[in-house]
C-alpha positions as CSV (number, residue, x, y, z in Angstrom):
1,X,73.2,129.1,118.8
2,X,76.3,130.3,120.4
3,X,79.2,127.9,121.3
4,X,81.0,128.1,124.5
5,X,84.1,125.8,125.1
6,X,83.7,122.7,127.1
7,X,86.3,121.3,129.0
8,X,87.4,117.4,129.4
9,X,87.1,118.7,133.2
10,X,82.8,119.0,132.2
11,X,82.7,115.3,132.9
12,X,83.2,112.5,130.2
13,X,79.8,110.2,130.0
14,X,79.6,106.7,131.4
15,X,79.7,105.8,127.7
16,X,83.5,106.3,127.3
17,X,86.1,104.0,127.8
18,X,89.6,105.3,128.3
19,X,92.5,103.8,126.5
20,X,94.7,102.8,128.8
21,X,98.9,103.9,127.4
22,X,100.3,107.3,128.0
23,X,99.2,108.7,125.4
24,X,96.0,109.2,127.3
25,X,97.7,111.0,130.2
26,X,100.0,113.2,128.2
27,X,97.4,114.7,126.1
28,X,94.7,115.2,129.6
29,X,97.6,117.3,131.0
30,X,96.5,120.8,130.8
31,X,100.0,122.5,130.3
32,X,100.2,120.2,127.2
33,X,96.6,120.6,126.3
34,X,97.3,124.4,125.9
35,X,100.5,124.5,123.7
36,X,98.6,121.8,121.6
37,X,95.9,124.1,121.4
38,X,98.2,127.2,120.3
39,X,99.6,124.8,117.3
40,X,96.1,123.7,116.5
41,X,95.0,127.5,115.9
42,X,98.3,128.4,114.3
43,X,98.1,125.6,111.5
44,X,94.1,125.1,111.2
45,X,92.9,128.5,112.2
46,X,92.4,129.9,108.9
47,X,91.5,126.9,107.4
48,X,88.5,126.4,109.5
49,X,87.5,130.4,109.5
50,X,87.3,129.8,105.3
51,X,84.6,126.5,106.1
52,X,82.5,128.0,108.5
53,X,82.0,131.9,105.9
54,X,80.7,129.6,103.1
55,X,79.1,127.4,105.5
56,X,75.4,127.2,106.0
57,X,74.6,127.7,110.5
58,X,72.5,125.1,111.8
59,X,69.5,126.7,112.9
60,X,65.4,125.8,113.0
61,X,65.1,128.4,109.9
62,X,68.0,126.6,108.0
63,X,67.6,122.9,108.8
64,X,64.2,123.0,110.9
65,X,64.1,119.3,111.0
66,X,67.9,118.5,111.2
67,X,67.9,121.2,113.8
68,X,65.5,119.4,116.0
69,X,67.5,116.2,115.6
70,X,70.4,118.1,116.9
71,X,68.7,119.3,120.0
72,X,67.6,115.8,120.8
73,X,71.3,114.7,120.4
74,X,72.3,117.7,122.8
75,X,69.9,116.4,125.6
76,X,70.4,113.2,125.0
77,X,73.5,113.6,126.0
78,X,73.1,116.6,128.1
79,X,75.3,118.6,126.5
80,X,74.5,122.0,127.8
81,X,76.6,124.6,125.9
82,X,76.9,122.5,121.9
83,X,78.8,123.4,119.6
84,X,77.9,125.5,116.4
85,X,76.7,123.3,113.3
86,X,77.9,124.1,109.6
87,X,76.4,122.6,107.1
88,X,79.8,123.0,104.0
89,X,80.1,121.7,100.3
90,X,84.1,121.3,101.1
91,X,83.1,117.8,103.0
92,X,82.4,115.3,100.6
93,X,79.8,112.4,101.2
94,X,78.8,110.9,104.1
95,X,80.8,113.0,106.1
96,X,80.9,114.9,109.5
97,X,84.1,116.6,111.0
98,X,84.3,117.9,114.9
99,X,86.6,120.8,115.3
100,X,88.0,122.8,118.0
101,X,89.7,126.5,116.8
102,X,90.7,129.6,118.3
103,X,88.6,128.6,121.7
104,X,85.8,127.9,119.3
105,X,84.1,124.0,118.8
106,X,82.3,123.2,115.6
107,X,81.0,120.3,114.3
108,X,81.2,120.6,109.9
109,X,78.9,118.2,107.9
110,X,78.4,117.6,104.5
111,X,75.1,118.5,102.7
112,X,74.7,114.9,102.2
113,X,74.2,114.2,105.9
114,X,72.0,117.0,105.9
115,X,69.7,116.5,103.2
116,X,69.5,112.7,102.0
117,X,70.1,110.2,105.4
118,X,67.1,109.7,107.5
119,X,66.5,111.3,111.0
120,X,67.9,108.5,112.9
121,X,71.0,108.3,110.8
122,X,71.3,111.8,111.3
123,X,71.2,111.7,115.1
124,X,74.0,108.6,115.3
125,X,76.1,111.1,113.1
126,X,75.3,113.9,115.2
127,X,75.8,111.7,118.3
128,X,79.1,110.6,117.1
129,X,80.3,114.0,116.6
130,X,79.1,115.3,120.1
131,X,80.5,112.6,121.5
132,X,83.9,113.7,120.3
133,X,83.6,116.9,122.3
134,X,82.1,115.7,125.1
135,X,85.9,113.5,125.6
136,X,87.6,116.4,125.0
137,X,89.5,114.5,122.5
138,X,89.7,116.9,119.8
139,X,93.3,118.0,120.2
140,X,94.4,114.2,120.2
141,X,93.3,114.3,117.0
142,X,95.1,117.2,115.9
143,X,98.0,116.1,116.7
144,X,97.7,113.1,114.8
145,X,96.9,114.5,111.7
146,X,99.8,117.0,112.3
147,X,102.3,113.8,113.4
148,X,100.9,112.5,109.9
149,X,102.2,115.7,108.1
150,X,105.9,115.5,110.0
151,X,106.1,111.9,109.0
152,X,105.2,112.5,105.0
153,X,108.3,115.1,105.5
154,X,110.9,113.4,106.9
155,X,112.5,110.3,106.6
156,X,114.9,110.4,109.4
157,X,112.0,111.5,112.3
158,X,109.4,109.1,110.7
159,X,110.9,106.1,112.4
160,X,111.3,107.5,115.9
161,X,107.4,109.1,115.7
162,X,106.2,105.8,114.6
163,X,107.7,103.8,117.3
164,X,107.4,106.2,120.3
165,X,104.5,108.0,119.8
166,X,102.5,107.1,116.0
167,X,101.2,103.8,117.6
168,X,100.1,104.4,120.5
169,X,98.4,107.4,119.6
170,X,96.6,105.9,116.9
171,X,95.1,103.3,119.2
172,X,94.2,106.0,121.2
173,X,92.2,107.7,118.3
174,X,90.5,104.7,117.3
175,X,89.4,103.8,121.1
176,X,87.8,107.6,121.0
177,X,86.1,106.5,117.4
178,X,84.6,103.7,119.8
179,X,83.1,105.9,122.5
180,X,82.3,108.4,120.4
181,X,80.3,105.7,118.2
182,X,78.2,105.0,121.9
183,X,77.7,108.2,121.8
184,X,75.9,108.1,118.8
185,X,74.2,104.6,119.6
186,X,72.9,106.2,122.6
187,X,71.3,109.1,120.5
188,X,70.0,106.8,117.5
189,X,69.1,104.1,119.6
190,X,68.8,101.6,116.7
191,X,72.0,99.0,115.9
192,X,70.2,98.2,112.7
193,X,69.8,101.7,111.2
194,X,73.5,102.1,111.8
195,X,74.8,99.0,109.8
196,X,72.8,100.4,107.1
197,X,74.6,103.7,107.9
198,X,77.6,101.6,107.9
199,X,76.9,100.1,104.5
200,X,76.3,103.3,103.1
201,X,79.7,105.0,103.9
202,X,81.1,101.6,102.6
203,X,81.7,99.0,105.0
204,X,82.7,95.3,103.7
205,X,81.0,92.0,104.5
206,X,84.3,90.1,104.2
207,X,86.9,91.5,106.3
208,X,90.6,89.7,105.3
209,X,93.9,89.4,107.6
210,X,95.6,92.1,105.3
211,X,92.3,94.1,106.6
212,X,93.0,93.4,110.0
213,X,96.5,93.8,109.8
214,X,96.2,97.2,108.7
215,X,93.8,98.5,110.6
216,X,96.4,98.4,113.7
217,X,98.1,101.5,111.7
218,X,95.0,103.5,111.1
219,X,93.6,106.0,113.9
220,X,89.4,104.9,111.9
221,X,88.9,101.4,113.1
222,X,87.0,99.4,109.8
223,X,83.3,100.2,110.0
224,X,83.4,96.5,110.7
225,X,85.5,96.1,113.7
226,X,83.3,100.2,114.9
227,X,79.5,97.8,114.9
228,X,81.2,94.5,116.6
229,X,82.4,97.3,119.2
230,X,78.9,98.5,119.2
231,X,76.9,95.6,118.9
232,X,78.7,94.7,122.5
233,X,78.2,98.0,123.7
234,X,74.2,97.7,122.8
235,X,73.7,94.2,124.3
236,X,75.1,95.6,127.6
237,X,72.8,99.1,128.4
């Protein structure tokens, strides 16, 4: 399997919802999109070249039946050009990680995912992560994790990040977590199967103000607050 780079341009799916702030706009703008990129490969690059050596590739000799899974996902979604698959032991869990390096878009999931959850859990994983590249929204993301870094380092720019660019950013990552969560919905095709998913990874019954409260800072919704967005979604296609 050979991945090619998809553009935002490649059209986002009904499926996504765009969060409406400027955060949205800035990061669509292709000038910014490209030095974002270039930071992105400086500060991740050979991070993500030591996952994908060790790495097992997703392939039908590898993974035959998570392989076929992953195809269904693709055209389901009619992604024509998907990304490479590494299956890692660095990713703990339930876990599943969409990256976008040196021109190059991966998806990284843990052996867990690949060996112990069912084929439909599977596919709302794979889904999910598709979904992420399908937005293009893979350098938002970087930047928030590298915002995130700035902010551990300094207490005089933390304040100004926070305020002018933290928040809205971070609703804009937890809007993508939404569509990208249709995404998977829409490659699953079973609400049930991914509450137990949900309960698996750890999601709580009883969800508190403090919960809410602090879920307004996060850029991952609660797994609660991701299947009320869902359970909406799946009542309406």
């Amino acid at each position: 399997m050979v991945a090619e780079t998809t553009t935002v341009e490649d059209a986002v799916m009904d499926y996504a919802v765009k969060e409406e702030n400027y955060i949205g706009d800035f990061l669509d703008n292709k000038l910014v999109r490209g030095c974002l990129k270039s930071i992105a490969d400086k500060y991740y690059g050979s991070q993500i070249t030591v996952i994908r050596n060790e790495g097992v590739l997703l392939t039908n000799d590898s993974y035959p039946m998570l392989h076929s899974t992953y195809i269904h996902c693709c055209h389901t979604l009619k992604i024509m050009n998907p990304p490479a698959v590494y299956i890692t032991h660095i990713l703990r869990g339930i876990n599943a990680l969409s990256v976008e390096i040196n021109n190059e878009q991966m998806i990284l999931l843990s052996r867990r995912v690949a060996i112990s959850l069912s084929t439909k859990e599977q596919a709302f994983i794979l889904g999910h992560e598709l979904g992420h590249h399908q937005q293009g929204n893979l350098v938002g993301h970087t930047v928030n994790g590298l915002i995130n870094s700035l902010k551990d380092k300094s207490e005089i720019f933390g304040p100004m990040i926070q305020d002018a660019i933290e928040v809205p950013l971070k609703r804009w990552c937890r809007r993508s977590e939404y569509n990208a969560d249709r995404a998977g919905l829409l490659c699953c095709k079973d609400i049930e199967v991914v509450k137990q998913l949900f309960m698996k990874i750890g999601m709580i019954e009883s969800v508190t103000v403090y919960h809410q409260y602090k879920e307004t800072s996060d850029d991952h919704p609660m797994l609660t607050t991701r299947l009320k967005e869902l359970n909406d979604y799946a009542t309406s296609i």
